[in-house]
N, C-alpha and C positions, 0 to 999 in steps of 0.2 A: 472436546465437544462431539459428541453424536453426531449419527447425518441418516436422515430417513428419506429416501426419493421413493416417490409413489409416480409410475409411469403409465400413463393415460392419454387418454385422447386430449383436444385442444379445439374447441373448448371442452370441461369435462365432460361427460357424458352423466348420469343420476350416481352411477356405481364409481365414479372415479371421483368424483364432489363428494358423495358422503364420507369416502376415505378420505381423502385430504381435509373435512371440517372435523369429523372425529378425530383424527390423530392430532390435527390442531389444537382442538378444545383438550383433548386429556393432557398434552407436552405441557398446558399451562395450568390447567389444575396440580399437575405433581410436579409440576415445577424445574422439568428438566431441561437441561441444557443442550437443545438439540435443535439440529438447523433441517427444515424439514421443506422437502421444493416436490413441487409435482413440474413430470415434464410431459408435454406430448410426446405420443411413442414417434415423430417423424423427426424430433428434435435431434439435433447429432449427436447432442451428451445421452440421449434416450439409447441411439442404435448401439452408441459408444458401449456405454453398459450393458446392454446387452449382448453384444459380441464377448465379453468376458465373460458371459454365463455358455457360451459356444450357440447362440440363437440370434434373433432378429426381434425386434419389436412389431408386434401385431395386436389384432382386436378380433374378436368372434367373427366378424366379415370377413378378414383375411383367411383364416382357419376353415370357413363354410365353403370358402373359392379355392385353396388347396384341396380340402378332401371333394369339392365336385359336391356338396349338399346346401341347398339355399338354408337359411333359416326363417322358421315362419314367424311370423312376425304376429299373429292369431297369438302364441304363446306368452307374448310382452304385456302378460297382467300384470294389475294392481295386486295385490295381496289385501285380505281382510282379517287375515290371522297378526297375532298380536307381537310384533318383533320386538326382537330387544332392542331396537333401537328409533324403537316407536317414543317411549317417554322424552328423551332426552332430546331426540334430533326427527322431531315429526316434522317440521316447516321441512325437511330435506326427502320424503320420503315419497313425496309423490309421483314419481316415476319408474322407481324401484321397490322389489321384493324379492326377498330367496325364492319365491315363483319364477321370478325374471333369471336368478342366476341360475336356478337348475334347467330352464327352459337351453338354457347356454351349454348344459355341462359334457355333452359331448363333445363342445368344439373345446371345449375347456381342457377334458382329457387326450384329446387328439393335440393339440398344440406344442407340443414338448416331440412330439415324434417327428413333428413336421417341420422341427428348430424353431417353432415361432413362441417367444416371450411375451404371453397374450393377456392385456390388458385387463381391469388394473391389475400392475403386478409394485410388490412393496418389497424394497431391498434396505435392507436396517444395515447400518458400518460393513457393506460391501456383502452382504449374505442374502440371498434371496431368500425370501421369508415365505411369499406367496404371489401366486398370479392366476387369473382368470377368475376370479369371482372376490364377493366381499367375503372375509372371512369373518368369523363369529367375534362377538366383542370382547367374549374373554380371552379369547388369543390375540386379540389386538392387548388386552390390559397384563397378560403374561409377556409378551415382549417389550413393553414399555419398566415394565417392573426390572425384567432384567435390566435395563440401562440405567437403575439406580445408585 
C-alpha cells in the first residue's frame, strides 16, 4: 500500500483542504490503494518527518518571522481567472488562488534555506514531492499515475 501525507496546518487552512480533498477524490476515482492522512505541521509524526528531510515543519508565517518580513495580507485575493481546479472542486475554492500562492512565494523559496519544511508540503512513500504552495493538478495526476 501507498502512503501519501500532506503536512499542513490544523485545522486546514484553504491550501491544505483543497490538497487533501483532491488527493482524496482522485485515490478513489483510480482506485488506488493508498492510505492518505494529513497532519498538522506541530503534530510529532509532522516534525518527525520532517527531520528526515533535515528541516522542521513551518508555514509562510514562520518563514515571514525568520527572514524579519511581514507578509501582507492586502495580497490574499480571490482570483477571477479560471483555474484548473475551478470545474471539479469550486465549493473548495473560495479562499484560495495561485494569486494567493504567488503572493507567498518568496517565503516559499526562502524556506528550504532557512530548514523550514513550509506548508502544504506532500511526501508520496517517503519522497518529498512538494511544499509551499498547491501544485498544478497535472502533477498531482503524474504522481498518482506513477503509483499504478
Amino acid at each position: 500500500m501507498h502512503k501519501i501525507i500532506i503536512i499542513g496546518t490544523q485545522p486546514p487552512c484553504p491550501r491544505c483542504s483543497l490538497l487533501t480533498i483532491v488527493f482524496k477524490d482522485k485515490i478513489k476515482k483510480i482506485g488506488l490503494d493508498v492510505e492518505l492522512m494529513h497532519l498538522g505541521f506541530k503534530d510529532q509524526e509532522a516534525i518527525d518527518i520532517a527531520a528526515t528531510f533535515g528541516l522542521q515543519p513551518g508555514t509562510s508565517g514562520t518563514v515571514a518571522q525568520l527572514i524579519n518580513k511581514p507578509m501582507d495580507p492586502t495580497k490574499r485575493i480571490e482570483s477571477d481567472d479560471e483555474s484548473e481546479f475551478n470545474d471539479e472542486y469550486s465549493n473548495y475554492l473560495s479562499n484560495w488562488s495561485y494569486e494567493l500562492d504567488e503572493s507567498l512565494r518568496e517565503y516559499e523559496l526562502k524556506a528550504k534555506e532557512f530548514g523550514i519544511l513550509m506548508t502544504p508540503s506532500i511526501i508520496i512513500d517517503g519522497h518529498l514531492k512538494h511544499a509551499g504552495s498547491v501544485p498544478r493538478m497535472s502533477q498531482i495526476d503524474k504522481w498518482l499515475s506513477e503509483l499504478k
